[in-house]
Structures are given as C-alpha cells and as structure tokens.
C-alpha positions as CSV (number, residue, x, y, z in Angstrom):
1,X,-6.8,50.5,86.8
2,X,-2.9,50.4,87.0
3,X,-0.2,48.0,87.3
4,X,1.0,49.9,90.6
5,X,-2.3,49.8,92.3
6,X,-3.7,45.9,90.8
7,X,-1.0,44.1,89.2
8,X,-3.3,44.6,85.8
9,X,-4.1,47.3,83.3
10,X,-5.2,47.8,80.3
11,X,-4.3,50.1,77.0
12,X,-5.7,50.7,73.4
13,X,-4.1,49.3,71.0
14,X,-3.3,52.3,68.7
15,X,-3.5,51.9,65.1
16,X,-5.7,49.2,65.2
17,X,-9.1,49.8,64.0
18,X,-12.2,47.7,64.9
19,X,-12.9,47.0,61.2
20,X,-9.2,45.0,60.8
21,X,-10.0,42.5,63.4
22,X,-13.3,41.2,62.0
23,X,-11.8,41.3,58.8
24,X,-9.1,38.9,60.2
25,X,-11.5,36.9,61.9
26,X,-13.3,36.5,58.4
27,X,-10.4,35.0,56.9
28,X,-9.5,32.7,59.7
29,X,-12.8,31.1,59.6
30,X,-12.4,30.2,55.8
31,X,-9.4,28.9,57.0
32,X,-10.7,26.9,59.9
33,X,-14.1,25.8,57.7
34,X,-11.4,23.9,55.2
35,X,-9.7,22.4,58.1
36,X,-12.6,21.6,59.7
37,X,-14.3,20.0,56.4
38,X,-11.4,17.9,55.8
39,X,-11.5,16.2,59.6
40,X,-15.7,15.7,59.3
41,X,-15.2,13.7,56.5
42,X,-12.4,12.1,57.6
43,X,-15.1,10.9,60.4
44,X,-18.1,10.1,58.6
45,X,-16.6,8.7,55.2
46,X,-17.8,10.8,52.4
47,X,-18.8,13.8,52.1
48,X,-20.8,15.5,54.8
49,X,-24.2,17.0,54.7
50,X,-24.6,20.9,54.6
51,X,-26.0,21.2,58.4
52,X,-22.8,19.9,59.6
53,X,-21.1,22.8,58.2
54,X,-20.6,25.9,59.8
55,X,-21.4,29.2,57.7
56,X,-21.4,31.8,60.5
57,X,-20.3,32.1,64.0
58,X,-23.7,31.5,65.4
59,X,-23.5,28.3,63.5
60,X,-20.2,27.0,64.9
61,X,-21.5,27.9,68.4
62,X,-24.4,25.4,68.1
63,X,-21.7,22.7,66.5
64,X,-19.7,22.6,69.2
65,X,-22.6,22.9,71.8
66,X,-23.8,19.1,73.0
67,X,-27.0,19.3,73.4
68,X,-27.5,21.5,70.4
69,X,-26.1,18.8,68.4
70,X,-28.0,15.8,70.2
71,X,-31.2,17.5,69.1
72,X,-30.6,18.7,65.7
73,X,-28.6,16.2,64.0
74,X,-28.5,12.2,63.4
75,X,-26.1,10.5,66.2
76,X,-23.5,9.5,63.2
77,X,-23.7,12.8,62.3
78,X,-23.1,13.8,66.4
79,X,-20.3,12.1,66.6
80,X,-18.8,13.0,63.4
81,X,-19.0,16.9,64.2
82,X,-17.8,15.7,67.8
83,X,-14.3,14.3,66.0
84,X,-14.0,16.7,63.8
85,X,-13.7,19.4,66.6
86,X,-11.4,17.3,67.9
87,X,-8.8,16.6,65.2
88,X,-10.0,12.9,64.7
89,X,-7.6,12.7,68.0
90,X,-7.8,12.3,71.5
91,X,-9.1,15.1,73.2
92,X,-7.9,14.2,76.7
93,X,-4.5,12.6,75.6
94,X,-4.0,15.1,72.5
95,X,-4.6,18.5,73.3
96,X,-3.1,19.8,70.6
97,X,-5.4,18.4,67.8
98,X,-8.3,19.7,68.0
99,X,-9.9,23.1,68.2
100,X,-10.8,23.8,72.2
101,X,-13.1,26.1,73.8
102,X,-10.5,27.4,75.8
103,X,-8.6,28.6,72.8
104,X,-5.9,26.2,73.0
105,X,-4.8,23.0,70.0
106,X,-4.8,24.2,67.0
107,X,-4.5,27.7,67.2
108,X,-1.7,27.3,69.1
109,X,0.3,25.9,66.3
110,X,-0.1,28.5,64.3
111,X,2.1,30.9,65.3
112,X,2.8,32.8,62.1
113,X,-0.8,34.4,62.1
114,X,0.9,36.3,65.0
115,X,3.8,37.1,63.6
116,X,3.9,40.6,61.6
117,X,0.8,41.7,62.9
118,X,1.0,43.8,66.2
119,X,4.5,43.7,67.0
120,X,5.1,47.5,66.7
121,X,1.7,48.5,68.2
122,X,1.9,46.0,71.0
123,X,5.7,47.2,72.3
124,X,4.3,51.0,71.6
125,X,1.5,50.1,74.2
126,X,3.7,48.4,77.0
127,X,5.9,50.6,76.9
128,X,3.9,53.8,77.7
129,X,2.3,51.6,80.4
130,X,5.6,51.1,81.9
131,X,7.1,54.2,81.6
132,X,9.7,52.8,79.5
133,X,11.4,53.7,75.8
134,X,10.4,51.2,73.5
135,X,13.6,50.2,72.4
136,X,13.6,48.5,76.4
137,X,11.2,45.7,74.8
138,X,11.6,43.1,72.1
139,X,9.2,40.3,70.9
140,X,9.5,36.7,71.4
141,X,7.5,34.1,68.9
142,X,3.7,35.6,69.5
143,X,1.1,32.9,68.5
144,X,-2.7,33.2,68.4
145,X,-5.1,32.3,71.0
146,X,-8.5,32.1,69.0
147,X,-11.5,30.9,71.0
148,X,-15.2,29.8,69.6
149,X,-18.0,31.3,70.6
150,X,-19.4,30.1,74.1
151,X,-22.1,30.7,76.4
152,X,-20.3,28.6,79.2
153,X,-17.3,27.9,77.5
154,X,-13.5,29.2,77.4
155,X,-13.2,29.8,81.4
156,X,-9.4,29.9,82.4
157,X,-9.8,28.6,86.3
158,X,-7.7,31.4,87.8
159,X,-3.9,30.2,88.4
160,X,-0.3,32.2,88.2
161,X,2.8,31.7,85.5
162,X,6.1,32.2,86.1
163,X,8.0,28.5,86.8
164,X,8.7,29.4,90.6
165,X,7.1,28.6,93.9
166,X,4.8,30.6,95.7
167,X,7.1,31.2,98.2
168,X,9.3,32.7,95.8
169,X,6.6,34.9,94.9
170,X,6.2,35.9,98.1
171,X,10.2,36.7,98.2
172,X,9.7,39.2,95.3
173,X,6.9,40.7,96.9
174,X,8.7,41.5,99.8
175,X,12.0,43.2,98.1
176,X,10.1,44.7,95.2
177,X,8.3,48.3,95.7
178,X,7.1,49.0,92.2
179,X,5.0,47.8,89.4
180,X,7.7,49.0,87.2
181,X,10.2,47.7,88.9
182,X,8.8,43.9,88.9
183,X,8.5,44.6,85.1
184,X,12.0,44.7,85.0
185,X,13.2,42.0,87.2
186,X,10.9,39.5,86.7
187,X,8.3,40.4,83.8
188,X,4.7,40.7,82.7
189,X,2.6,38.6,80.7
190,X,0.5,40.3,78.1
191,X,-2.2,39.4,75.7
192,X,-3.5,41.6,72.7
193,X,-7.5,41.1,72.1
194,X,-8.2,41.7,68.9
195,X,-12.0,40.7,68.7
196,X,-14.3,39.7,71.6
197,X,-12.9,40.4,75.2
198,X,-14.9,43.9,74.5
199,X,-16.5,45.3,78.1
200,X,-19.9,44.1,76.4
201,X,-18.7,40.7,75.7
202,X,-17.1,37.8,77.7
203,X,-14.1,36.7,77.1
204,X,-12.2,39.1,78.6
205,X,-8.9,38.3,81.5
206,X,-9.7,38.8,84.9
207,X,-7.6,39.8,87.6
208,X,-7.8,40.7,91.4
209,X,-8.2,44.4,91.1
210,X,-6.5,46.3,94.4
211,X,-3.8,43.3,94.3
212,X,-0.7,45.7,94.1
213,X,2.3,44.1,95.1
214,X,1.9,44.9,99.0
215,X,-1.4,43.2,98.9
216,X,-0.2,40.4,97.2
217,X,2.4,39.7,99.9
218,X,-0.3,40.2,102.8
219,X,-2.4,37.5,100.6
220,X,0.7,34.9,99.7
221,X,1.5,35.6,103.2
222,X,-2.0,34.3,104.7
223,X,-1.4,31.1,102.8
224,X,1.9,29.9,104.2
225,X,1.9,26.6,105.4
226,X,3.8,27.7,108.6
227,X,1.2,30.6,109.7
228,X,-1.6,30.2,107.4
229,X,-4.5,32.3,107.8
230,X,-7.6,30.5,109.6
231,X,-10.0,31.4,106.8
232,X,-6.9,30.5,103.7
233,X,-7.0,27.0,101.8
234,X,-4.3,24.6,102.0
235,X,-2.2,24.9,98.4
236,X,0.8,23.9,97.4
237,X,3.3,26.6,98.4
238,X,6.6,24.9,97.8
239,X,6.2,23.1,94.4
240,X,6.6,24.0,90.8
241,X,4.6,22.6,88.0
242,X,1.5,22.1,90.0
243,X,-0.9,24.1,87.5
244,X,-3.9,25.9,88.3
245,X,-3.0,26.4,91.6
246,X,-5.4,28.7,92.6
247,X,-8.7,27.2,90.8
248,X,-10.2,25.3,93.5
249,X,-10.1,28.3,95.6
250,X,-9.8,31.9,94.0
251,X,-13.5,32.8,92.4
252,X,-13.5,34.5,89.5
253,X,-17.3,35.4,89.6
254,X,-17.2,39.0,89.9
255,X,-20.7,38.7,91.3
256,X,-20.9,35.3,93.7
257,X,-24.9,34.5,94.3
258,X,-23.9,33.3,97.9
259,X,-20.5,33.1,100.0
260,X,-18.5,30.5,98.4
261,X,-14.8,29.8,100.6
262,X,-13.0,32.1,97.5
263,X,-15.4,34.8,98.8
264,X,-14.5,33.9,102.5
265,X,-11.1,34.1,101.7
266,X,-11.3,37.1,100.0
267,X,-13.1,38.9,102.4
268,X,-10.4,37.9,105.1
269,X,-7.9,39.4,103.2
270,X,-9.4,42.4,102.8
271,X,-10.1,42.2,106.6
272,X,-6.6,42.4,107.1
273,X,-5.4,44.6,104.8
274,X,-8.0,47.3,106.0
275,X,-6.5,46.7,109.3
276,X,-2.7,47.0,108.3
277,X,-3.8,50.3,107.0
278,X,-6.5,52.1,109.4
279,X,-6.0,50.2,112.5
280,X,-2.4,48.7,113.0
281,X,-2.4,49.8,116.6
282,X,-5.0,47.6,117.7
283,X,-5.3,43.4,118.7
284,X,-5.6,41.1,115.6
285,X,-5.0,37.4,116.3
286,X,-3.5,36.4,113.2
287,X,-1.3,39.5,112.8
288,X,-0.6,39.1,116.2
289,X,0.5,35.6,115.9
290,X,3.5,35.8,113.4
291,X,6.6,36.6,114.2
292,X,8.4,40.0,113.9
293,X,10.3,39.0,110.9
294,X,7.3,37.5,108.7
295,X,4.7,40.6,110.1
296,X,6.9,43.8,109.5
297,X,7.4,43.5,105.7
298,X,3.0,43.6,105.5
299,X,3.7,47.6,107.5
300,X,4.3,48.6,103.1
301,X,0.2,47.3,102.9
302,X,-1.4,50.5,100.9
303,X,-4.6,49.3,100.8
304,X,-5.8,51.7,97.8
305,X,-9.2,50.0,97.1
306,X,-11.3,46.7,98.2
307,X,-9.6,43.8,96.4
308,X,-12.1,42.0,94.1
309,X,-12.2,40.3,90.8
310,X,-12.6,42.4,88.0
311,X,-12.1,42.1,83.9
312,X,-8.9,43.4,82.6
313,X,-10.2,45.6,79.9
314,X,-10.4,49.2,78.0
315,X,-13.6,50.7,78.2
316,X,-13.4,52.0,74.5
317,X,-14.2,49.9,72.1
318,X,-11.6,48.6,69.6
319,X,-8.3,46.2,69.8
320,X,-6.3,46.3,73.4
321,X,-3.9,44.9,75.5
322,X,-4.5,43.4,78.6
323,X,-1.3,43.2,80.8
324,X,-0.6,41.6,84.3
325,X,3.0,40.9,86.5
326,X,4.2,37.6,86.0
327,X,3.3,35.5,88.9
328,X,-0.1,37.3,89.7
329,X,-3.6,35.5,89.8
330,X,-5.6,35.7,86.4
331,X,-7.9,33.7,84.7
332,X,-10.3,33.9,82.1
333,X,-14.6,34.6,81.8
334,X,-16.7,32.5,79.2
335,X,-16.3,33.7,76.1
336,X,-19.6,34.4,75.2
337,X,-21.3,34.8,71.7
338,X,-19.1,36.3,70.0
339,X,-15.6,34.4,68.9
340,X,-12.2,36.1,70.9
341,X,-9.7,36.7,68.5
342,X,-6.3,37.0,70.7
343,X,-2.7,37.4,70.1
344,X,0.1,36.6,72.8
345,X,2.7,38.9,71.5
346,X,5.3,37.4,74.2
347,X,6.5,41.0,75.0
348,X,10.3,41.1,76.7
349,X,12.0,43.7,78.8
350,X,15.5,43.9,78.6
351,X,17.4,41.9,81.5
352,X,14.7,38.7,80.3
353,X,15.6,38.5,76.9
354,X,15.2,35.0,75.6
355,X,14.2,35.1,71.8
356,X,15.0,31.1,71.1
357,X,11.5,30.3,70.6
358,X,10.8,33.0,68.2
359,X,14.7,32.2,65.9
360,X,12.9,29.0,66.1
361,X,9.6,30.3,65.2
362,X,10.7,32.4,62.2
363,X,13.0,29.6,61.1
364,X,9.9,27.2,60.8
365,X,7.5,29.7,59.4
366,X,10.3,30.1,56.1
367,X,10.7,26.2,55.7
368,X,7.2,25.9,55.7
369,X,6.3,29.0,53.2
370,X,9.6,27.4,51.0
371,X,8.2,24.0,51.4
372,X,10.8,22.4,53.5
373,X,8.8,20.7,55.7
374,X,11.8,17.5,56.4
375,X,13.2,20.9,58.0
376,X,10.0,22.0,60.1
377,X,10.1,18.5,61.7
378,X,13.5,17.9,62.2
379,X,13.1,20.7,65.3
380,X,11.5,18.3,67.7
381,X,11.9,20.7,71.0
382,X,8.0,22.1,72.1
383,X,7.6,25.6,72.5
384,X,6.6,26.9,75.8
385,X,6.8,23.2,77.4
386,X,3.3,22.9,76.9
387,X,1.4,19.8,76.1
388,X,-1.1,21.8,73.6
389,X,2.5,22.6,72.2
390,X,3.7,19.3,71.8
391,X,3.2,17.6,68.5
392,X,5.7,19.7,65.9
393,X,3.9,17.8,63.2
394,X,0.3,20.0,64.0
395,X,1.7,23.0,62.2
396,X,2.7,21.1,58.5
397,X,-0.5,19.6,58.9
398,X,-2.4,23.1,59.0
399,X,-0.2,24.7,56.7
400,X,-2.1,23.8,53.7
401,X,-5.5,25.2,54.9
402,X,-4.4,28.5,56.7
403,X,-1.6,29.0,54.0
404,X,-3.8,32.4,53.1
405,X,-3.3,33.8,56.3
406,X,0.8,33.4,56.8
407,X,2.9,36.3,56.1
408,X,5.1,36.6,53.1
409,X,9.2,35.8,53.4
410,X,9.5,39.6,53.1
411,X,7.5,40.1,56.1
412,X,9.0,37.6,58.0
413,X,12.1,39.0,57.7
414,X,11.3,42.5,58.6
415,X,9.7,41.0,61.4
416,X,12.9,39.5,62.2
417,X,14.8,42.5,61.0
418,X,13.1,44.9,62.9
419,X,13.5,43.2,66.4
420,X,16.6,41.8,66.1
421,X,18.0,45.5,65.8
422,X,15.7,45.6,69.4
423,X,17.7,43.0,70.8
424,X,21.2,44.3,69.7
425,X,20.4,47.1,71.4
426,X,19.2,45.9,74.7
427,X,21.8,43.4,74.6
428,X,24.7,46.6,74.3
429,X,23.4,48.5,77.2
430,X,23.4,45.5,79.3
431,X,26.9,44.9,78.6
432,X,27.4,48.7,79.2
433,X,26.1,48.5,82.5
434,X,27.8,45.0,83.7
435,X,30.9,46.9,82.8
C-alpha cells in the first residue's frame, strides 16, 4: 500500500497506545449519555425510564437500531429515543442536531476534542509518508468524527473532495507524475482512527487500491462525456458541488455477490489498463477511437496491480492514519460493533496553507472555556461550508455536557503556539522561493 502505487496508505500512529483511545472513548460517552439524557426528556416530559438509557456500547447500538426499539420498548418510549438521537430537531432539514450513524451532527461541533490531541503525532506520520520534514506541514482546526456502533450503519457512498470538476482532475492527472508531488500542489485528505476502523472491525476508509495517478487518468478518462467508455456511467464531469458523485456507480463491496455495473465498470478499466501496459501494439476499439491528443498522455499507465476496492488500514493493531490525494475516490464500510472514534486532523503542506478555520476554531474554543458565549455566536460563518456545520449555536449548546473533555487555555495556546511557529516558517521559505 503506497500513495505512489493507490492514491492511499496507511501509517501507525506512534505514540499512541491502544489503551488511550478507549480511555477517551469512555469519557466521551459520559459525555454523550448527559447530552443524550437531557434531549430524551426533553421528548417524553419527565424523566425517562432506565431501559432508555444507554450504559454500554452494546446498549446504544440497540437504541438507535429500529427494529430493536419497536420490539423492546413502548411506542412513546420509541419515539422519544428516536428524538432524542436526533436533537429534538429535524433530521433531514437539521443535520447538525442530532447524533448520525455516519458520524456527522454533533460531533462535528465539537472541534476542541480534536484540538491538542494528535497534532504532533499526526504531522510526524504524514510526513514520513511523504518524504517530507515536518516543519513542511501545519494543522488546520481538526474536529472529531465519532460514529455509533452499526451493523449496517455509517457507510460513506464513495465520492471525491476537492471543490473542482472532474475534468480538472483529470488535468492534474495528466501534468502530475508523483504521489508526492500531488501532495504538494494540490493536497491530501487524512483521517486519524483512534478506535474502531481496526482490520477486524468495520469502519475503516476504503479506497481503489492500484489507483495511482496514471490509473486514475485512464479511469477519469473513460468517463468523459466526449469519448466515454462503452461500459462507464454517465456523471457529471463539468460541475462542482454535485456530491457523491461516484455513489450510484463506484462499489465499495470489496466482495460483490454478483456483477453489479460498478463491477462492470471496474473490470473495464482494468481491461484497459492491462492493455496500455502488456499489449499497446495491438487493436482496441476504444483506445483506438480517441484522438492522439486525449490517448498519448494514458502511454504513463503503470499498471502495478489489479485495481479493486480495498480498506485503507495498518495491519497492526493500535491508533493510525489513513491518508488519500485530494480528489481521489473513497468512501466509508459500516461501522460495525464496535464505536469508530476518528479525528480529522486537517493536515496542510506548505503552498495550501489556509489556517482561518482553525484562528477561528481556537478563538471560539477560549470564549467558550472563559464563558463568552455573545462572542462564540457573533462568528456566524460555517466551517467547511457544510450543512452538518451550519448552526454556530450547536457548539454552546454542547459545551455544558462535554465541558470535561475540552482542553485547558494552556493547551490551547500551545496548540496554537506550537503551529503557528509551523506556519511562520512555511510561510518564510515561500517567500524565499518567490523571490
């Protein structure tokens, strides 16, 4: 697994040991238990009885299954769990209220419980992936992604990030030669699993493993509106914002029970990418349809491996980070019984440094710890531009039941400290080199 030959890889997060993350999780769910408490009573109107309450994770897996709760508890009682999951809100109209199987809402919000806590390890670990000093990478404002246990639940329909069209991602793939080098220009994305996401459990981020760059142009190349591939589904090529643009299509089953058209499509490509490298020579339709201009940058085609979906994850047991190219096709397995505790670090490398959101971040996190919440909501911008971002009112709200788990003012600002001296730094050798 490497970012040269898959667009994914994964690393141990050293100095983490397995024993801190369960501890953490421990603490979030007394956390989440007095939050949760507060909204079921909110929904029935006095106090609640003790089998709506969750104790253990095995309990809060049969809460927040339907059917569990449809045969075990009083339909008042059903739909009181029901709103309580959800904030006493909306779930379709407000995302953020609620806590979701996919790990999104409220966990969002709470971006202090990533602050402080893998900031040092997390830059450590990119940057021996990359090849890089880690003085090359700061941190923006990391927040928590925390999912519930699920047997079904917390699948991410595969899709790519980045705020461009496909067709500029099939630009870059045609100019860029190196994982390292599309690092640099246009980023990764990187998450740190703390608990779950183990190679035993679900949970973890999948990827197309053998999708190097060169692969990923022969794919993105396939699905061109002007020469798609016979066998490739009709997506949006030219359009930002569209979402999940590869769900309906890309299946992230590593083990389909029969051909679906994802598995069609996938096995096309790797028709043709076994033919770019073992047989250029000879006839192929398709290939031999395009013109000269669109077919010679697909001669780079390595072809290291058969291209498949495949969990982005350590085989040693313990804290790691899974880490992708922005713009490549992930997604997410069910999470399985046991809860995924996760932590978006929002690692930089130098030419993308942006660190509004986390001046922002940190700024909030101190009003709220000195109790200047008029402050907290006066800063009405989301983060991200997000909908499970939007309300800046979810965060005060929490505060008072999560209040254990924020970090000091003298850890905030040696988090603060610590990477602005990162940023000063990457910010003088650019200025060195543009002169």
């Amino acid at each position: 697994m490497s970012l040269t030959n898959d667009g994914f890889a994964a690393s141990p997060l050293e100095g983490w040991p397995v024993g801190r993350a369960d501890r953490l999780f421990d603490q979030f769910i007394g956390c989440l238990r007095s939050w949760y408490v507060e909204q079921l009573t909110i929904a029935i109107g006095h106090e609640p009885p003790h089998k709506a309450v969750f104790q253990t994770e095995a309990d809060i897996m049969n809460l927040m299954d339907a059917a569990w709760r449809k045969k075990h508890l009083a339909p008042e009682i059903n739909r009181a769990v029901r709103a309580a999951w959800d904030g006493n809100g909306n779930a379709q109209f407000q995302p953020w209220q609620g806590w979701r199987l996919s790990g999104f809402g409220i966990t969002n919000h709470l971006r202090a419980l990533g602050c402080c806590l893998i900031d040092v390890e997390a830059r450590s670990a990119l940057a021996k992936m990359l090849g890089l000093p880690v003085d090359h990478i700061t941190v923006g404002m990391p927040h928590p992604i925390i999912k519930p246990p699920s047997s079904s639940g917390g699948l991410l329909k595969p899709h790519v990030d980045g705020g461009v069209p496909l067709r500029e991602v099939h630009r870059r793939t045609a100019v860029t030669d190196t994982a390292g080098a599309w690092a640099t220009e246009y980023g990764v994305q990187v998450l740190a699993h703390l608990r779950g996401a183990q190679l035993g459990d679900g949970g973890q981020t999948l990827g197309l493993q053998g999708l190097g760059i060169s692969e990923y142009h022969v794919m993105l190349t396939m699905l061109m509106p002007e020469c798609r591939h016979p066998q490739a589904p009709d997506i949006p090529f030219d359009e930002v914002g569209k979402g999940i643009i590869f769900g309906d299509f890309l299946d992230t089953r590593t083990n389909p029970a029969k051909p679906s058209p994802a598995s069609i499509f996938v096995s096309a490509l790797n028709g043709i990418v076994r033919h770019l490298v073992e047989t250029p020579h000879l006839p192929q339709a398709w290939l031999d349809s395009l013109p000269a201009e669109v077919r010679a940058p697909m001669a780079r085609c390595v072809g290291r491996r058969v291209i498949k979906t495949a969990p982005i994850v350590t085989t040693e047991p313990g804290a790691y980070l899974a880490v992708w190219l922005l713009g490549f096709p992930h997604a997410a397995a069910a999470t399985g019984k046991r809860a995924r505790f996760t932590v978006n670090p929002n690692l930089q490398i130098g030419p993308n440094l942006q660190t509004g959101d986390r001046d922002r971040g940190c700024a909030r996190v101190r009003n709220m710890l000195r109790g200047n919440f008029d402050a907290v909501l006066s800063d009405k911008a989301t983060f991200q531009n997000g909908i499970v971002h939007k309300n800046v009112r979810t965060e005060v709200e929490l505060f008072p039941h999560f209040r254990s788990m924020y970090p000091s003012v003298e850890q905030l600002d040696e988090f603060e400290q610590r990477n602005k001296e990162v940023d000063d730094q990457l910010v003088a050798r650019k200025r060195i080199k543009l002169d």
